[in-house]
C-alpha positions in Angstrom: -18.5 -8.3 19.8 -21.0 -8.5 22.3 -19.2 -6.1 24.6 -18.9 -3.4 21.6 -22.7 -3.6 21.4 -23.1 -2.9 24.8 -21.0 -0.1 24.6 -22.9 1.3 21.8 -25.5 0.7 23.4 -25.1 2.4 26.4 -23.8 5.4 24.8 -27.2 5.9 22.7 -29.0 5.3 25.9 -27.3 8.1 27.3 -27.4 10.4 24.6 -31.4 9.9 24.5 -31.7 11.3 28.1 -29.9 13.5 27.8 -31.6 15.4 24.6 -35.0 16.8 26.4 -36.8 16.0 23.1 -40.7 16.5 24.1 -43.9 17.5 22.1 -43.6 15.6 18.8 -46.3 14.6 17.5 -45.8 12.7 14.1 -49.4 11.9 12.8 -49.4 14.2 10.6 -46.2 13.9 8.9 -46.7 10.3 8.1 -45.8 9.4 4.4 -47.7 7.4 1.7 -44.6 6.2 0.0 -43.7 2.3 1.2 -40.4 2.2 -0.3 -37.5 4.1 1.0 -34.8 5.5 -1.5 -31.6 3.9 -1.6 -28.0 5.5 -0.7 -25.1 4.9 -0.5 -24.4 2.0 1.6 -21.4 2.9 3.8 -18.1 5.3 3.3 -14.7 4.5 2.4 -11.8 6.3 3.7 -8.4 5.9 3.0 -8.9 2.3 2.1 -11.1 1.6 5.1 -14.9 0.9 5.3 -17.0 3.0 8.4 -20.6 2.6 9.2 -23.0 5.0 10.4 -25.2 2.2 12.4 -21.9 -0.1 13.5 -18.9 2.8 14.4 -17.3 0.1 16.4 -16.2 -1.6 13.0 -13.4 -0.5 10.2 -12.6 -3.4 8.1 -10.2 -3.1 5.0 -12.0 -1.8 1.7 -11.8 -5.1 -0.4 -12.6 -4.6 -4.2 -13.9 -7.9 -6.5 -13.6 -8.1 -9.9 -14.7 -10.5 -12.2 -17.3 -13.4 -11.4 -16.6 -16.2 -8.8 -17.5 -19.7 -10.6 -20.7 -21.3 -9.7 -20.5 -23.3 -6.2 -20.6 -22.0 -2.7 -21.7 -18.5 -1.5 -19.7 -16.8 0.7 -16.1 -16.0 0.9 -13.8 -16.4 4.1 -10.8 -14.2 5.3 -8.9 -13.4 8.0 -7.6 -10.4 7.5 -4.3 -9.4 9.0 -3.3 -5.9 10.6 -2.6 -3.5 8.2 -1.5 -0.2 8.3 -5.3 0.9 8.4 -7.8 -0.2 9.7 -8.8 -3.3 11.6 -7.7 -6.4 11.4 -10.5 -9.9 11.7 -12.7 -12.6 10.5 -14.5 -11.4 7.3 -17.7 -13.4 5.5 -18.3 -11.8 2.7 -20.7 -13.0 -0.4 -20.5 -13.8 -4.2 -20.7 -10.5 -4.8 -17.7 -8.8 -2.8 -20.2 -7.4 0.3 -19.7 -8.0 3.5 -21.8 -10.2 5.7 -20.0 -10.6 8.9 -16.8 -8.6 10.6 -15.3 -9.6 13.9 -12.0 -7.4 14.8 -9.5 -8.5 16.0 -8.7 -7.4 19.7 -5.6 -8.6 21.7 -5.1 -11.6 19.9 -4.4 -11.8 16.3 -6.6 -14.5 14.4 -5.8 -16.7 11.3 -6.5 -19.7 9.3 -10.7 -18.8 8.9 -12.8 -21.2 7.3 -15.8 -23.0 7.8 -15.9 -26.6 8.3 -18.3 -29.4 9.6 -18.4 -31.2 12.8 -21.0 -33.8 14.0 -23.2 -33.1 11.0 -23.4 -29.3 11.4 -21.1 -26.5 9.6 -19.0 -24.4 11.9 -17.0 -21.5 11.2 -13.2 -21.9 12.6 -10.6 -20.1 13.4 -7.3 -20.0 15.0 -6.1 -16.8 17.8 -3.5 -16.0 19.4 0.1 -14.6 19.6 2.7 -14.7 16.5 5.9 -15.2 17.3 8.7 -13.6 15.3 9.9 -17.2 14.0 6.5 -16.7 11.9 4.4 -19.7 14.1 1.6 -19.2 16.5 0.7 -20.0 20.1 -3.0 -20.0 21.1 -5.8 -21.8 20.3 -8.3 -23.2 17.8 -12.1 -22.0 18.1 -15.6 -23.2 16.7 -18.3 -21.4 16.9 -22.0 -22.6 15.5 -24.8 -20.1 12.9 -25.1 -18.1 16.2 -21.6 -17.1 16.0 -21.4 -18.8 19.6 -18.3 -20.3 20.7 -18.8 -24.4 21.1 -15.1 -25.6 21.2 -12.1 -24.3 21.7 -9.3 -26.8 21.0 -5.9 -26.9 23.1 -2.5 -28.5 22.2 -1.6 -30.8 24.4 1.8 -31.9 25.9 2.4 -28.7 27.2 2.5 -27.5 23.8 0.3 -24.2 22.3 -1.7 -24.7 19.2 0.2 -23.1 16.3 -1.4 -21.1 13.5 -1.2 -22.8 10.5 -3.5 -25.5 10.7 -6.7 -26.7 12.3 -8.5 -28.9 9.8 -11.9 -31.2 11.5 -11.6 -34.8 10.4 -15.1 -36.4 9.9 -14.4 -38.3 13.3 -14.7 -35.0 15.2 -11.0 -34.7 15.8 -8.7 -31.8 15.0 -5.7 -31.9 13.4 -3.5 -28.7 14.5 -0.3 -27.7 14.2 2.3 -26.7 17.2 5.9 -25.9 17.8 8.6 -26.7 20.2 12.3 -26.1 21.0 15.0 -29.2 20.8 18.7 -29.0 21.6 21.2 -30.4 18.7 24.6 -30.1 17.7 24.8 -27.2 15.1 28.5 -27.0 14.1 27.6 -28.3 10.5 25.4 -25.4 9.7 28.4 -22.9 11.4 26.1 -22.6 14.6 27.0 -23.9 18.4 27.7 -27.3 18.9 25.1 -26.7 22.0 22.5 -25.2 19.5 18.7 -25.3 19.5 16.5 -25.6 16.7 12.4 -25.2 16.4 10.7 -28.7 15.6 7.4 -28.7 13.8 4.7 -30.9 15.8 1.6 -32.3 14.2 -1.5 -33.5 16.8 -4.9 -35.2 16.5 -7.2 -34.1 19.1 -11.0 -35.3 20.3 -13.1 -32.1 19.9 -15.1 -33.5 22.3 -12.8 -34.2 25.2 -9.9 -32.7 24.3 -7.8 -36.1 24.7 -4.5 -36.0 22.3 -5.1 -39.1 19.9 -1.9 -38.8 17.8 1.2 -36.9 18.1 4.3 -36.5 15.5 7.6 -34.5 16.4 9.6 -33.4 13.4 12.8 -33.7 15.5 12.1 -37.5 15.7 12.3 -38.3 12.0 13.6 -35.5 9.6 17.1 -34.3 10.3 17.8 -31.5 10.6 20.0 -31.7 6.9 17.2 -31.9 5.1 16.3 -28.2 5.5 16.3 -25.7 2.6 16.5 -22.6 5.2 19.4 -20.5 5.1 21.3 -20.5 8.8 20.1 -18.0 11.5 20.0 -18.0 15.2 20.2 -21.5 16.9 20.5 -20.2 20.5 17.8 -20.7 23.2 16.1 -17.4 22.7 16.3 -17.7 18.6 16.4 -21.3 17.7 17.3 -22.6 14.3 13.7 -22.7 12.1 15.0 -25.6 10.3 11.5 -27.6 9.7 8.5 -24.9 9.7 5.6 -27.1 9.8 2.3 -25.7 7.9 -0.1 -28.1 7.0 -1.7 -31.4 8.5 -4.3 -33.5 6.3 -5.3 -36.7 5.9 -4.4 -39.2 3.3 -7.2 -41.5 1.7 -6.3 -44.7 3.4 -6.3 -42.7 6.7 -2.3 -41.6 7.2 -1.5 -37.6 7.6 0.3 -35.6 4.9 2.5 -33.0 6.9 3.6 -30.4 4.9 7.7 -28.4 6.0 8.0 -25.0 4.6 11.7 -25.1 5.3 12.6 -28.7 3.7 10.5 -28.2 0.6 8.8 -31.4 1.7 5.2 -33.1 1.4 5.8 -36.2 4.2 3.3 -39.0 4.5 3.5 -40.1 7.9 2.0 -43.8 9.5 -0.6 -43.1 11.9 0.1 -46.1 13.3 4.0 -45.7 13.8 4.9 -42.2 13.2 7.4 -43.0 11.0 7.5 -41.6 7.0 6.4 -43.4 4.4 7.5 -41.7 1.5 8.7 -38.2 0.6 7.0 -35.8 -1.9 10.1 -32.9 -3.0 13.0 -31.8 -0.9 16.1 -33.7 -1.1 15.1 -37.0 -0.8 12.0 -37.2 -2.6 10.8 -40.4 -3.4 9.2 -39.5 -6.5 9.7 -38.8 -9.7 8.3 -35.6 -10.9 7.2 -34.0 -14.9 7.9 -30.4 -15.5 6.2 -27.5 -13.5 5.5 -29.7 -10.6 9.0 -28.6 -8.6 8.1 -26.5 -5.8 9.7 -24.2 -2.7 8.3 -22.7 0.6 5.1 -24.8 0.0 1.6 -24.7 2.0 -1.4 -26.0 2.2 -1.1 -29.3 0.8 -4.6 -31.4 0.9 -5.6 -34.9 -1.2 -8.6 -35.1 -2.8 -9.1 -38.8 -3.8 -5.9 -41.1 -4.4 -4.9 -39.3 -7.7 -5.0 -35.3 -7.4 -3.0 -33.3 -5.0 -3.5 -29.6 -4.8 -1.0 -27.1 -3.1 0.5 -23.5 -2.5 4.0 -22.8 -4.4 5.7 -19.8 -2.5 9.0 -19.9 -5.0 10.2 -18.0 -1.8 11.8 -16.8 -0.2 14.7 -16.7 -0.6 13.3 -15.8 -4.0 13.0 -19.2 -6.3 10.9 -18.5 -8.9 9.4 -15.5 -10.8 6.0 -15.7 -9.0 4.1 -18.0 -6.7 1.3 -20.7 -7.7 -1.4 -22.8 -6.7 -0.5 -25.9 -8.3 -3.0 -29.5 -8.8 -0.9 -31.9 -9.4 -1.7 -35.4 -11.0 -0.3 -37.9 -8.4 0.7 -41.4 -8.6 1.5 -42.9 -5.8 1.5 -46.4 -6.6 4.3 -45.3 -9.4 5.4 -42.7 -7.5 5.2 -40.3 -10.2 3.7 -36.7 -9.9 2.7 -34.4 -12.9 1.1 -30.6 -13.4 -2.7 -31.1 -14.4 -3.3 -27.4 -13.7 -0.9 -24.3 -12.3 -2.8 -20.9 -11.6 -0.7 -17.6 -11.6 -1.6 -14.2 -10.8 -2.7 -12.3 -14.3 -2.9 -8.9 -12.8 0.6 -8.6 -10.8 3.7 -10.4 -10.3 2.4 -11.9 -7.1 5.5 -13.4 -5.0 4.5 -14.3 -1.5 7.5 -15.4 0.7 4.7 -16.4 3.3 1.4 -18.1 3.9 -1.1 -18.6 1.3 -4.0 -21.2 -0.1 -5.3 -23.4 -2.4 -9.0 -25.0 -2.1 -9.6 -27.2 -5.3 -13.4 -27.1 -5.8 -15.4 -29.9 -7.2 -15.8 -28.7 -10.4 -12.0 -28.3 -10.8 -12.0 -24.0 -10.8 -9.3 -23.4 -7.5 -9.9 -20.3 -5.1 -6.5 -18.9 -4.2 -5.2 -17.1 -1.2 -2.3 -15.0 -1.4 -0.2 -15.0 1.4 1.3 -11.9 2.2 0.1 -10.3 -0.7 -3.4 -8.7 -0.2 -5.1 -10.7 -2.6 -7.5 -13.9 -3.5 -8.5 -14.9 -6.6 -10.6 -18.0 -8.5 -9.6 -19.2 -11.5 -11.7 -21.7 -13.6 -11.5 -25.5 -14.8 -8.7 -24.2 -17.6 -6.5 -22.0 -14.9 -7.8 -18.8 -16.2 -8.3 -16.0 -13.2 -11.8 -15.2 -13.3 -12.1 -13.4 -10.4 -9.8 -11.1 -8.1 -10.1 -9.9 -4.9 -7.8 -6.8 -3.6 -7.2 -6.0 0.0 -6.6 -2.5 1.5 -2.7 -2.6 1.0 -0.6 -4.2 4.3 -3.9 -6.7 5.0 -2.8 -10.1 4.1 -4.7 -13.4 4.5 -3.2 -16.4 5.7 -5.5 -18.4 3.8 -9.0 -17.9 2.2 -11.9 -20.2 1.4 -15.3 -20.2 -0.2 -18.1 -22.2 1.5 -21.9 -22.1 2.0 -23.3 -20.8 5.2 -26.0 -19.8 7.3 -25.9 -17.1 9.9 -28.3 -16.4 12.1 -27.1 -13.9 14.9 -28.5 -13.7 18.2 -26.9 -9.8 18.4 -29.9 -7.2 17.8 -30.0 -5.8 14.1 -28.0 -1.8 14.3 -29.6 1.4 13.3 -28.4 4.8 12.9 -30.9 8.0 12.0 -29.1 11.2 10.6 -31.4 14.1 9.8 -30.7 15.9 6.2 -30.7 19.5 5.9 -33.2 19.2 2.8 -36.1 17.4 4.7 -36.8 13.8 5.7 -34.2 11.1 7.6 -31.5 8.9 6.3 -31.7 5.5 8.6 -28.7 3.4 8.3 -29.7 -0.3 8.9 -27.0 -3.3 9.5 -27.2 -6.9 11.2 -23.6 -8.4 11.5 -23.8 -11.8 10.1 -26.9 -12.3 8.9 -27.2 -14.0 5.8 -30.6 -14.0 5.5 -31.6 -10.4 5.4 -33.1 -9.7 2.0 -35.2 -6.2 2.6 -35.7 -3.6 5.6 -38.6 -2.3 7.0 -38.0 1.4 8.9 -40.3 2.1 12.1 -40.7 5.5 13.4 -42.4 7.4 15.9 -42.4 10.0 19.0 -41.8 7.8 21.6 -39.4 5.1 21.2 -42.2 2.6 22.8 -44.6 3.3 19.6 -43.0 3.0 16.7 -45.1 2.5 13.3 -43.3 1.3 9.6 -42.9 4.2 7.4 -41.3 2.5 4.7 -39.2 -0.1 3.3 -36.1 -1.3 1.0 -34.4 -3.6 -0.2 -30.8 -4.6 1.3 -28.1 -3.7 -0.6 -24.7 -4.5 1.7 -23.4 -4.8 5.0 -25.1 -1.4 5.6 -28.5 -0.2 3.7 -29.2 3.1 3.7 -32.9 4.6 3.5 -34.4 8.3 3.0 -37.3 8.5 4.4 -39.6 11.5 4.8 -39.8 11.0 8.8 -38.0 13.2 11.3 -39.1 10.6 14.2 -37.0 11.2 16.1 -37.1 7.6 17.1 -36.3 5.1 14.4 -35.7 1.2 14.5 -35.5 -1.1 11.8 -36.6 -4.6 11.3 -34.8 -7.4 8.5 -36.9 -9.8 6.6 -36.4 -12.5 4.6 -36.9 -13.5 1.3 -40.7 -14.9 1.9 -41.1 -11.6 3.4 -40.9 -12.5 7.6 -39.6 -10.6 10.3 -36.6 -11.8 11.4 -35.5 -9.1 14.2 -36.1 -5.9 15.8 -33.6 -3.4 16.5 -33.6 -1.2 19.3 -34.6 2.1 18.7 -32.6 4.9 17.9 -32.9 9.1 18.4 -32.3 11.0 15.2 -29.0 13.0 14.8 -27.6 15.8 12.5 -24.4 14.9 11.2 -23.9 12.0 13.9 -24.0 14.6 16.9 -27.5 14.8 19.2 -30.0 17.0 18.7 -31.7 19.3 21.3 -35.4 19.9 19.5 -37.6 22.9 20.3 -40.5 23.1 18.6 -42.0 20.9 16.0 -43.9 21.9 13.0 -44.7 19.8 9.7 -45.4 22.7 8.0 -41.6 23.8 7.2 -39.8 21.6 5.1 -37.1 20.6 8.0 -40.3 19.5 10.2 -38.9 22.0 12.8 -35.2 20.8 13.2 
């Protein structure tokens, strides 16, 4: 990010030298009016958002209906590549508007969320490359309110960290995910008897020092029998997917639920020995289950307390079931008995995702649901009912998404953008990526771009405000303040253009209605 706003930069820099603009002389043309008019806030092409004062981004359009229950503030995605578009960390708030984009660049990014470490929230992310098996290798990052980079977590072993999970104990550790290659005897499944297969790995690491505190190896304890997954590959270059780990959380009494895609299986592993305690689905589960609670191609399995277990049902794929879920689940583990307290289903599609996907039980009971591979989240209330939906330019899916409360306070300048209009007066496009503080604008203008003067004001009204103002400058900034009213930033000025191009002025003359342009 901070090399895109060089670039931008740089290039307005340039384009003011190189415009000749001489002989203004604004004191005259000054307005009364304090408040600017609103416009539109940005443009939508094709299913893609552009803005006048950030060119550098093009998120997905993302449409909200309905009305997220009450609890945190802002909304987390990582959007995948799409067909359009960019791909990229996304904050947006209650109301569907985005707060803060970063794109994606040569690594792909997943699993965004924001979680707490020594007392202080931190947004977190995985990046790196996907492998065609459908698991990562890369890295987990943290980065603090500044959107600053503090950690960036490492499997160890020789191992990369894999995409599906990084999940921040209270300890300061990580829990991550990683994958590697084992050689078995594959004759059962029709495959070679020299035969390799892909073994899920779970790790604890120290934030801090980056020591490996825990380590778990599929291959070790689940045979390689117990997998659901149809047969494919099992040479060196394409091994066998049999496990498919996804998700690593802890259990109450402080052992780790590890979650296999591929065996239909919740484990609950010792962190003492490493070796399973018990067996939630698959085909040696250890419980008995009541009707609804069967499920296939799970994710994202988390405890909360010792009686509620919350989850995401794929039902594929191979195809299962009619449509995936987020499923709560009563759970008894002292009777080993599981049953459905609460299922939430798509209401506005038959929503099937044969990958990924989320479920984040709130404390009031409504769930927050990410799709998967389909391009939608949702939040459903207390009762299951969808009371909100979220719809993603088509071909962006979201590994998960998450609601949480957050501050950011970016050390990035705020962005402007001037455009003259044919009828009179400027347009000034104001954005600051990642603020969540910003609740009005103030517009300077002036001559020079050294003496700049407010001319009016607004409130903000998304990721980009627009404001007409009766200026021609031609130099503009803008300045965001918060709700008691303070000055949070500055923006560095910016020449006025016609229809995003530079302007060569003249002559000058408030007299005509275009001020001279």
């Amino acid at each position: 990010m901070a090399e895109a706003w060089s670039r931008r930069q740089l290039f307005k820099g340039a384009g003011a030298a190189a415009l000749g603009v001489a002989g203004f002389g604004l004191a005259g043309c000054s307005t009364k009016d304090v408040t600017a008019k609103l416009v539109s806030d940005n443009t939508v092409t094709h299913g893609i958002r552009t803005y006048f004062s950030r060119p550098d981004l093009a998120p997905p359009r993302i449409q909200l209906t309905g009305k997220l229950p009450p609890g945190p503030e802002f909304i987390f995605l990582a959007t995948g590549v799409g067909a359009l578009g960019q791909g990229g960390c996304m904050i947006m708030n209650r109301d569907g508007q985005m707060v803060w984009f970063s794109p994606d660049t040569d690594a792909s990014r997943m699993d965004f969320n924001v979680q707490e470490y020594q007392g202080e929230p931190m947004i977190t992310w995985w990046e790196g490359r996907i492998r065609a098996a459908g698991y990562g290798q890369g890295v987990a990052v943290m980065a603090n309110s500044n959107y600053e980079i503090l950690h960036t977590v490492r499997a160890a072993n020789g191992l990369n960290a894999d995409l599906h999970e990084f999940n921040v104990t209270p300890r300061g550790t990580a829990l991550i995910s990683a994958y590697r290659r084992a050689k078995v005897d594959l004759t059962s499944f029709g495959g070679p008897a020299d035969g390799w297969v892909l073994c899920g790995v779970a790790q604890e690491i120290d934030i801090a020092t980056g020591k490996v505190l825990f380590e778990w190896d599929s291959f070790k304890h689940v045979p390689v029998t117990e997998t659901h997954q149809p047969f494919a590959g099992g040479s060196t270059d394409d091994p066998f997917n049999y496990f498919h780990i996804n998700s690593v959380a802890e259990h109450p009494d402080g052992d780790l639920l590890i979650s296999s895609r591929n065996t239909w299986t919740v484990y609950k592993v010792s962190r003492k020995t490493g070796e399973i305690v018990w067996r939630l689905g698959g085909k040696k589960s250890d419980f008995t289950r009541g009707p609804g609670t069967q499920f296939f191609f799970q994710h994202h399995v988390r405890m909360h307390g010792t009686d509620t277990m919350s989850l995401f049902d794929n039902g594929a794929q191979p195809v299962m079931e009619k449509h995936s879920r987020a499923l709560v689940l009563n759970f008894d583990e002292a009777n080993k008995h599981v049953s459905l307290r609460q299922e939430c289903i798509h209401e506005g599609a038959v929503v099937l995702s044969y990958a990924m996907g989320s479920c984040q039980l709130l404390p009031d009971g409504s769930v927050f649901v990410g799709w998967g591979t389909n391009p939608y989240f949702s939040a459903f209330d207390s009762n299951g009912k969808m009371v909100a939906d979220g719809l993603m330019t088509r071909g962006h899916p979201t590994y998960r998404a998450f609601l949480g409360d957050w501050v950011g306070k970016p050390t990035e300048p705020p962005a402007v953008a001037a455009w003259a209009r044919k009828s009179g007066g400027t347009t000034v496009f104001a954005s600051w990526n990642g603020s969540t503080e910003v609740r009005s604008w103030k517009v300077l203008a002036g001559s020079d771009r050294n003496s700049l003067s407010e001319v009016a004001s607004g409130p903000w009204s998304g990721f980009e405000t627009a404001l007409v103002v009766r200026e021609r400058g031609p130099y503009f900034a803008v300045q965001p303040l918060d709700a008691a009213g303070n000055v949070l930033a500055t923006s560095a000025a910016s020449l006025i253009t016609f229809n995003g191009k530079p302007i060569t002025v003249h002559k000058f003359s408030c007299g005509s209605n275009n001020c001279g342009y």
